[in-house]
C-alpha positions in Angstrom: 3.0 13.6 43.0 0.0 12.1 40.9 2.0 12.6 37.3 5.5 10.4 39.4 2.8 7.4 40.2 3.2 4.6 37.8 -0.3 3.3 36.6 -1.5 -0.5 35.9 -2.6 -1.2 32.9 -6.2 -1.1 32.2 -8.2 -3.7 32.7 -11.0 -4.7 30.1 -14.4 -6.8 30.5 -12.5 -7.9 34.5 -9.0 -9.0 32.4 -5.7 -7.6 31.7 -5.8 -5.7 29.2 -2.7 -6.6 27.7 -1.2 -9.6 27.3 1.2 -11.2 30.3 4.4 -11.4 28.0 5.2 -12.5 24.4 5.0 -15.9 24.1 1.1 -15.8 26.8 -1.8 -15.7 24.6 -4.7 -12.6 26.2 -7.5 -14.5 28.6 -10.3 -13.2 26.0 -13.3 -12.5 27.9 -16.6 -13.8 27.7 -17.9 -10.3 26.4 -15.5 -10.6 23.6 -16.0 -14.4 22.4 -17.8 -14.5 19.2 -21.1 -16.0 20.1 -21.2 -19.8 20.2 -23.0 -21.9 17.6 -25.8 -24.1 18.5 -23.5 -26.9 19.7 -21.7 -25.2 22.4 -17.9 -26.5 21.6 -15.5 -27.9 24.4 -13.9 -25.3 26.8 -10.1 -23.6 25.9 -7.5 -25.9 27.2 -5.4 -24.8 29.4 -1.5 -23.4 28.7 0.9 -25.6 30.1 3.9 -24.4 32.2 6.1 -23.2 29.4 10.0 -24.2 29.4 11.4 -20.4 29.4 15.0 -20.4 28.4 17.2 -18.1 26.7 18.9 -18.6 23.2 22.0 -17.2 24.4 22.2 -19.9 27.2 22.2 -22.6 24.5 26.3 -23.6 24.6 25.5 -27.6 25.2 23.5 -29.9 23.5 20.1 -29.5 24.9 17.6 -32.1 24.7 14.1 -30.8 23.3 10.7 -32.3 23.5 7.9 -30.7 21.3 7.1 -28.6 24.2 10.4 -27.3 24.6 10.7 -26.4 21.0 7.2 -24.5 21.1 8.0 -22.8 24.0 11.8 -21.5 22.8 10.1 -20.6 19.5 7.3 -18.6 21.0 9.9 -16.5 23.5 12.2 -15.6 20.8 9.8 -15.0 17.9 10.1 -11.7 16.8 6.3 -12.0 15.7 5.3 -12.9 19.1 7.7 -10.2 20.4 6.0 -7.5 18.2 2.5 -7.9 18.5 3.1 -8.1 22.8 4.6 -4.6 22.2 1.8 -3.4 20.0 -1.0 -5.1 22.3 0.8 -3.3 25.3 1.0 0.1 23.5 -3.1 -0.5 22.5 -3.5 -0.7 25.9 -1.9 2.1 27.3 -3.6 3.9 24.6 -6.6 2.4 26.0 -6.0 4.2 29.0 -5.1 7.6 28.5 -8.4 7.5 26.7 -10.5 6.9 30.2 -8.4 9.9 31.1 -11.1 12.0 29.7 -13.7 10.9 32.3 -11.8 12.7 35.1 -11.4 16.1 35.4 -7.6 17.7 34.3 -5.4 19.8 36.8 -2.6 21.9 36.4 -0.5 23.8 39.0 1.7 26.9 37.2 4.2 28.8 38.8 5.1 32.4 37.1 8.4 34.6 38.8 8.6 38.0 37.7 11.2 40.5 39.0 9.6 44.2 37.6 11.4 47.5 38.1 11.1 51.5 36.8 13.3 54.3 36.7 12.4 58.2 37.3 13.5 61.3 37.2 12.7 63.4 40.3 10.7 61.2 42.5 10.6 57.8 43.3 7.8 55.4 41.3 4.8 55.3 43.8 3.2 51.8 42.3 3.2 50.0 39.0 0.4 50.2 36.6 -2.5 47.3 36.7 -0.7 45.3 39.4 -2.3 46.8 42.9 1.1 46.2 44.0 2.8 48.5 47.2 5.3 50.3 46.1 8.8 48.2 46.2 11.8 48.7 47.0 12.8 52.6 46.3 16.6 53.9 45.9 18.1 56.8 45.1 20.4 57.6 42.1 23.2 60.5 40.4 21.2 63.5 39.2 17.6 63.2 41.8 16.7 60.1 39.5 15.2 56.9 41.5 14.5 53.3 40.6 12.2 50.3 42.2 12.0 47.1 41.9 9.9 44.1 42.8 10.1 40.0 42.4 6.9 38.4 42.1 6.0 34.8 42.9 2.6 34.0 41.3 1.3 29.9 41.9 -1.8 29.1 40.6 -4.3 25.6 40.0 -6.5 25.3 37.1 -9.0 23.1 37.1 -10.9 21.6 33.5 -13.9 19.4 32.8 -15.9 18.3 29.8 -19.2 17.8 31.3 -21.3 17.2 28.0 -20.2 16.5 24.4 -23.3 14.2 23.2 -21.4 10.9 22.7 -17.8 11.8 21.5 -15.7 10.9 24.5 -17.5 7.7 25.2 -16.9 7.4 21.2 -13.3 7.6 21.9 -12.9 5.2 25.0 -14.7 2.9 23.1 -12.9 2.9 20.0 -9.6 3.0 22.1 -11.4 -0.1 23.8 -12.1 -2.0 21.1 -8.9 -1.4 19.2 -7.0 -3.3 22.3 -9.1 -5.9 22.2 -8.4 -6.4 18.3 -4.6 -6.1 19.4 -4.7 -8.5 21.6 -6.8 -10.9 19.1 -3.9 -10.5 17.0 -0.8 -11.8 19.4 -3.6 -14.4 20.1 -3.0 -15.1 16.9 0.1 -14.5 15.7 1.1 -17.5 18.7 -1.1 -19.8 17.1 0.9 -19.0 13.4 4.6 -19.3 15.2 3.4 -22.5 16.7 2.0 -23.7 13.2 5.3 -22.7 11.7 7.6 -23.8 14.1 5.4 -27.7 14.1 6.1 -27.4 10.2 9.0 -27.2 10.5 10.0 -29.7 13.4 7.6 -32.6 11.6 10.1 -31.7 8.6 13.2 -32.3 10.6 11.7 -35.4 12.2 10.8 -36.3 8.5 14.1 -36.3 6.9 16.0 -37.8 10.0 13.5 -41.1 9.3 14.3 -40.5 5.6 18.0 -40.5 6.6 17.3 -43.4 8.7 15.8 -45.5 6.0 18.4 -44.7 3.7 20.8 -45.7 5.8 19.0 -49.6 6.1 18.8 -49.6 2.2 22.6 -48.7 2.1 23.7 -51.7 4.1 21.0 -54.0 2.3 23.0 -52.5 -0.5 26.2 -53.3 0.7 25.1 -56.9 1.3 23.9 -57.5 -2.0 27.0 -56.5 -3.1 29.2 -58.9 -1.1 27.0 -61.7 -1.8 27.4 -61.0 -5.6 30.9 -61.1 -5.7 31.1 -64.3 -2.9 29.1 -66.2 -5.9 31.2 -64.7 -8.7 34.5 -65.8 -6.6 32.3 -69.4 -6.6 31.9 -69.1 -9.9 28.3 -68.9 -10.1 27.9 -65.4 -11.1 29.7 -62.8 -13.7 31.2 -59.3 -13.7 27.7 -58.1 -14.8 25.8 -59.0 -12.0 28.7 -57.8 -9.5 28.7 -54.1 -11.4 25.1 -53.9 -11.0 25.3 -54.5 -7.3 27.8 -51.8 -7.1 26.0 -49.3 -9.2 23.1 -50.0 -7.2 25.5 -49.4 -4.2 26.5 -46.4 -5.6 23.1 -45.0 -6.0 21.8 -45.7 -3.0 24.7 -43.7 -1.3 24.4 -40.7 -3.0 20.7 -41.1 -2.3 22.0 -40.7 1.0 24.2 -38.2 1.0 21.4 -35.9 -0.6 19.3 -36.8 2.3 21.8 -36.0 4.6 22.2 -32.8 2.9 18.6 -31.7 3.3 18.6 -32.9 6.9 21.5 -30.5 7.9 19.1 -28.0 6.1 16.0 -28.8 7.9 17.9 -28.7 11.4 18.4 -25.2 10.5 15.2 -24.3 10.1 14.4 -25.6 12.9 16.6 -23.8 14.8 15.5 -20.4 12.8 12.1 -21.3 14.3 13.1 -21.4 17.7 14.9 -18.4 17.2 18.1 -19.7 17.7 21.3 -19.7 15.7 21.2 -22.1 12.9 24.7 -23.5 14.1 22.9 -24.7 17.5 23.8 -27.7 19.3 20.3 -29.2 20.1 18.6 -33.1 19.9 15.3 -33.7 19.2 14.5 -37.4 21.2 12.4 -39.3 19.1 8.9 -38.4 18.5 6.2 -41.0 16.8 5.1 -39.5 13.8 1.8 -40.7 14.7 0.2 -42.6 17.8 -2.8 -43.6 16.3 -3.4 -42.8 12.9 -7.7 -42.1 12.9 -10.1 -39.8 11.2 -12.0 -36.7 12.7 -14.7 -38.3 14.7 -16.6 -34.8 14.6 -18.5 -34.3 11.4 -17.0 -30.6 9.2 -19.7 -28.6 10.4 -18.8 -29.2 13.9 -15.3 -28.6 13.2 -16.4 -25.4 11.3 -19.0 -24.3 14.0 -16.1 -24.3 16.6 -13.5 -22.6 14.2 -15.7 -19.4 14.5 -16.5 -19.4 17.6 -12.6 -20.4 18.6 -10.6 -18.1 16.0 -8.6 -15.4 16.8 -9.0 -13.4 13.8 -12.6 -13.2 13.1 -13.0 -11.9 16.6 -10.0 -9.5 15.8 -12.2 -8.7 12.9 -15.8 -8.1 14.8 -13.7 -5.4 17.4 -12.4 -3.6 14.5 -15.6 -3.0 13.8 -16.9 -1.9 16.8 -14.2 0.5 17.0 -15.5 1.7 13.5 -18.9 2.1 14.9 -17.2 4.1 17.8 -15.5 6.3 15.3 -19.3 7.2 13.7 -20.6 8.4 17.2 -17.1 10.3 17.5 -17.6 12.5 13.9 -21.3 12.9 15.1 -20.5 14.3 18.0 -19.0 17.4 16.7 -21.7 18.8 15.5 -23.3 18.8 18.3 -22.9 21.5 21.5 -20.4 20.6 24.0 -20.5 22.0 27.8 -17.1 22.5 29.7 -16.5 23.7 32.8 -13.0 25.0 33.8 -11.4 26.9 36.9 -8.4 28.9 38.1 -7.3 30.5 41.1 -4.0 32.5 42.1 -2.0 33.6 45.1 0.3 36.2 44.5 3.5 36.3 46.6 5.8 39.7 46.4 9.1 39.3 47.8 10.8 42.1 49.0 14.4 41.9 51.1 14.0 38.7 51.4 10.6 38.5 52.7 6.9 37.4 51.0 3.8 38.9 51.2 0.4 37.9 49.7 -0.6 40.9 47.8 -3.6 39.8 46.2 -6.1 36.4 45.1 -7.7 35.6 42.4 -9.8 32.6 41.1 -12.7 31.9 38.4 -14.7 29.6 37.7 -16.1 29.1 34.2 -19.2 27.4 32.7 -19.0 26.9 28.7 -20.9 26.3 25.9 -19.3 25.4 22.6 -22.0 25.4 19.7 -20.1 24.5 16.4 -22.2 26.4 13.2 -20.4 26.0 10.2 -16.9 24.5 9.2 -17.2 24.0 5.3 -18.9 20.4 5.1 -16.2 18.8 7.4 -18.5 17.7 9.8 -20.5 15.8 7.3 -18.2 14.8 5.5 -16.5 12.8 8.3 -19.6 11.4 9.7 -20.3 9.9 5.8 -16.9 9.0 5.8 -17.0 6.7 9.3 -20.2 5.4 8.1 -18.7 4.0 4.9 -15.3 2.8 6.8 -17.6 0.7 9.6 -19.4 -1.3 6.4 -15.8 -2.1 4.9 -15.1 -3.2 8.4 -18.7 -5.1 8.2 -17.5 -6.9 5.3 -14.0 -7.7 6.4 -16.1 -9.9 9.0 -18.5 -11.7 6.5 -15.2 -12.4 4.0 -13.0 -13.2 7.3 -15.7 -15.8 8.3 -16.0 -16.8 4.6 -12.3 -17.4 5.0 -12.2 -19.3 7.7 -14.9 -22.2 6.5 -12.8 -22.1 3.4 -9.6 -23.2 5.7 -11.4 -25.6 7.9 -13.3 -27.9 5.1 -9.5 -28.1 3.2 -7.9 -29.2 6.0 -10.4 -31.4 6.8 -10.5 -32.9 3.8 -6.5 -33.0 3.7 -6.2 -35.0 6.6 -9.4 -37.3 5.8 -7.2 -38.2 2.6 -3.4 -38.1 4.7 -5.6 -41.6 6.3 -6.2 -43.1 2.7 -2.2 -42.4 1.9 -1.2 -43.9 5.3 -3.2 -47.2 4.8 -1.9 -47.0 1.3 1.8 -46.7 2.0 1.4 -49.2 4.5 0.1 -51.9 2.0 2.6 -50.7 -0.2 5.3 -50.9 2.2 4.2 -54.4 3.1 4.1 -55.6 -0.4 7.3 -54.4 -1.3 9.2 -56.1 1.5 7.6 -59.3 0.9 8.8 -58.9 -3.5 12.1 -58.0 -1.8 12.3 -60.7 0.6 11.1 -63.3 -2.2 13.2 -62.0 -5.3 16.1 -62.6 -2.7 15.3 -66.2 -1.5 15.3 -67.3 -4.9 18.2 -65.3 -5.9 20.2 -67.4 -3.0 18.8 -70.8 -4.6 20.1 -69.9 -7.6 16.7 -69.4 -9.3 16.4 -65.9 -9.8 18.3 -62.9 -11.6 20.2 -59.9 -9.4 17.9 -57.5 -11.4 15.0 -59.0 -9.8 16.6 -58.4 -6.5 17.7 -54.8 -7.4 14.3 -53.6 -8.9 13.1 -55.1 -5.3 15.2 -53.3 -3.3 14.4 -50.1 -4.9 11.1 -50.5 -5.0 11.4 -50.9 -1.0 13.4 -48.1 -0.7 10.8 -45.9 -2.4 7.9 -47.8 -0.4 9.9 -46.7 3.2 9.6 -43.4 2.1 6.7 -43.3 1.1 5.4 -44.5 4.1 7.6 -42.4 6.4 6.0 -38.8 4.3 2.4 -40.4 4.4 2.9 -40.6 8.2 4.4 -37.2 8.6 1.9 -35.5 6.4 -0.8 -37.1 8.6 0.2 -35.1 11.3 1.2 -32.1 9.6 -2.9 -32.0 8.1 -3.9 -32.5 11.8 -1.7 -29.8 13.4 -3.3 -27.6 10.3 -6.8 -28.3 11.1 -6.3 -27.7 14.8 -4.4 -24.1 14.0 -7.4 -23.6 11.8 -10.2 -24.7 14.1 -8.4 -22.5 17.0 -7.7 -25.7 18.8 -3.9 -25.9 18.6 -2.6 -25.8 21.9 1.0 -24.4 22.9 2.4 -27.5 24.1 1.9 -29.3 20.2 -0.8 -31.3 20.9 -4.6 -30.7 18.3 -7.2 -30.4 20.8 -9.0 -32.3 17.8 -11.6 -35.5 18.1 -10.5 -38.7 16.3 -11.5 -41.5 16.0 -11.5 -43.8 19.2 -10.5 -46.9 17.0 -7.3 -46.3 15.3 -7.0 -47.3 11.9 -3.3 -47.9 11.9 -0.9 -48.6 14.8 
């Protein structure tokens, strides 16, 4: 009745010990948190209500916000998917490790049927059983024969009482192993959302690339007509109409490059979300950036919060411990062990039918188990733990190394995606005023078609340029959030700016 009852899964530090599904980060727990820095950093924002739909549902067009798309990627993931199996299995491993703080019991059940044949005389009893004799008949030639059936249940009963640290070794190891598990689907969310932001900013990218394109096609288109509306006036020549229509030219298979890629990026998209790449789905638009400002928190802030926020150094630290656990484990065999185990037994003996108790039997054992000698093993293993919890030591120093690395590049990434965006934009602005000039005086008759043509392309390379600067902006600040830990599943970089924007 116990082994049919279906238990919860463990608890650790007053939380699940698992996480709730594959695309829910694990509540970490106080107890686990890295400790904070000096300047204690904002609290974890909360997880919005995530949009759960299917991929096989998706037979209309649906209409995604950034949200939507995290949410669909994180659900179908195969990453997230994975490490919520593996975090589940951890712990359930977890425990059937605190099984070894209860007692074990095991009911048996043993039927025997026993019979003898003699010459002469019937069998009086059967040896070592202090059994009554059974059932007697007579055969050919003064020969008899019994037989008996014998129903034996029994309970056993076993305990470790005292092993000098090795099962509390093993819970805790078992312990801290969950906890790194968890860490990691922690952070394997954060990567699929970092992924799937790359790749949605590179949609959005190349649809305002297309978009662009598409203005400098029909600015293309008019400089074309209006070349051969003077040559039919008789103010221009076939040069000047050719160029127009080479530019023409150019400027469309520009576009249909660009419409290429897009068709490419839309699949990655939809790769991200886990869906088919031949999904129907629309992405509304989405500014590229609100208010383009710098970090308003100096690096070592950022830094300070990364280690106290990251997933993966704290996955690191619980590795550890479970390393350390490991040591108190290998010490633990050398050292004496007290059990205590129990038995008892009610014999039934059927006969025609009907049972009688025959005889009971129980024990009740207190053991001692003093390991001497076992080639080195024992020592072995203890040096052996010892030397595996330092690697584990100094996967946490280079982890934390790591992560300071990350943080001051992408800080300095998106300090510099500012400088590009107030660069493109004086470029931009520049370039439409040369375009707008070279063809004012190209309509008074005053200027040349190539100085309208080197305009326009130098305003179709300043619109692009302006469009990546933008994107990139917020592809560095979705990178500095994932690295600071303060990416949140809805898109949005739980990250301080600036509270005067420096553009838009």
């Amino acid at each position: 009745m116990l082994a049919a009852c279906a238990p919860p899964t463990p608890r650790i530090d007053g939380v699940t010990g698992a996480p709730a599904g594959p695309a829910t980060p694990w509540p970490v727990p106080q107890a686990v948190r890295t400790p904070s820095p000096p300047a204690a950093p904002p609290a974890a924002p909360a997880v919005t209500a995530a949009l759960r739909r299917d991929s096989a549902a998706v037979g209309g067009e649906l209409q995604l916000s950034m949200a939507d798309v995290l949410d669909l990627a994180l659900h179908n993931n195969p990453a997230t998917r994975q490490s919520w199996a593996t975090a589940r299995t951890a712990a359930d491993q977890y425990g059937s490790a605190r099984g070894a703080l209860f007692p074990s019991i095991n009911a048996n059940v043993n039927a025997a049927r026993t019979g003898a044949i003699g010459n002469g005389s019937a069998i009086t009893g059967l040896t070592g059983t202090g059994l009554d004799t059974g059932q007697t008949r007579g055969l050919t030639g003064g020969t008899t024969s019994t037989s008996r059936f014998l129903f034996t249940p029994s309970l056993s009963l076993n305990y470790l009482l005292l092993d000098v640290g090795g099962r509390a070794g093993t819970i805790e190891a078992a312990r801290q192993r969950a906890i790194s598990f968890d860490l990691t689907h922690n952070m394997t969310i954060e990567d699929v959302a970092l992924e799937t932001e790359s790749a949605l900013f590179s949609f959005l990218a190349t649809r305002a690339l297309r978009d662009a394109q598409l203005i400098a096609v029909e600015e293309a288109q008019a400089d074309t007509a209006a070349s051969e509306a003077r040559m039919r006036a008789g103010v221009a020549n076939l040069e000047e109409v050719l160029q127009t229509r080479t530019a023409l030219a150019q400027a469309r298979l520009q576009l249909a490059t660009i419409q290429g890629n897009l068709v490419a990026s839309r699949g990655n998209l939809a790769s991200a979300m886990g869906l088919p790449a031949n999904a129907r789905f629309e992405i509304p638009a989405i500014a590229a950036c609100d208010s383009v400002a710098r970090v308003s928190a100096s690096v070592d802030t950022i830094i300070n919060r990364a280690i106290t926020q990251r997933p993966d150094l704290a996955e690191a630290r619980a590795d550890a411990e479970a390393l350390a656990a490991e040591i108190r484990i290998a010490r633990s065999a050398g050292f004496p062990a007290l059990t205590l185990s129990s038995s008892a037994s009610v014999p039934q003996q059927l006969q025609g039918g009907i049972g009688s108790t025959t005889a009971r039997s129980y024990s009740l054992v207190l053991g001692l188990q003093i390991p001497i000698f076992n080639g080195f093993s024992r020592q072995y293993d203890v040096r052996a733990a010892r030397d595996a919890y330092q690697a584990g030591l100094a996967r946490v120093q280079s982890t934390a190394q790591l992560i300071t690395v990350q943080v001051f590049a992408s800080y300095a990434t998106l300090q510099a995606s500012v400088d590009r965006v107030n660069a493109a934009d004086d470029l931009l602005r520049s370039a439409q005023q040369a375009s707008d000039v070279a063809l004012g005086r190209y309509r008074e008759g005053v200027g040349t078609i190539v100085d309208v043509l080197l305009a326009r392309s130098a305003l179709a390379s300043a619109r692009a340029s302006d469009i990546q600067a933008q994107w990139e902006w917020r592809t560095a600040l979705a990178q500095l959030a994932h690295d600071a830990g303060a990416l949140e599943l809805n898109g949005r970089a739980d990250i301080p700016l600036g509270a005067t924007p420096i553009r838009r």
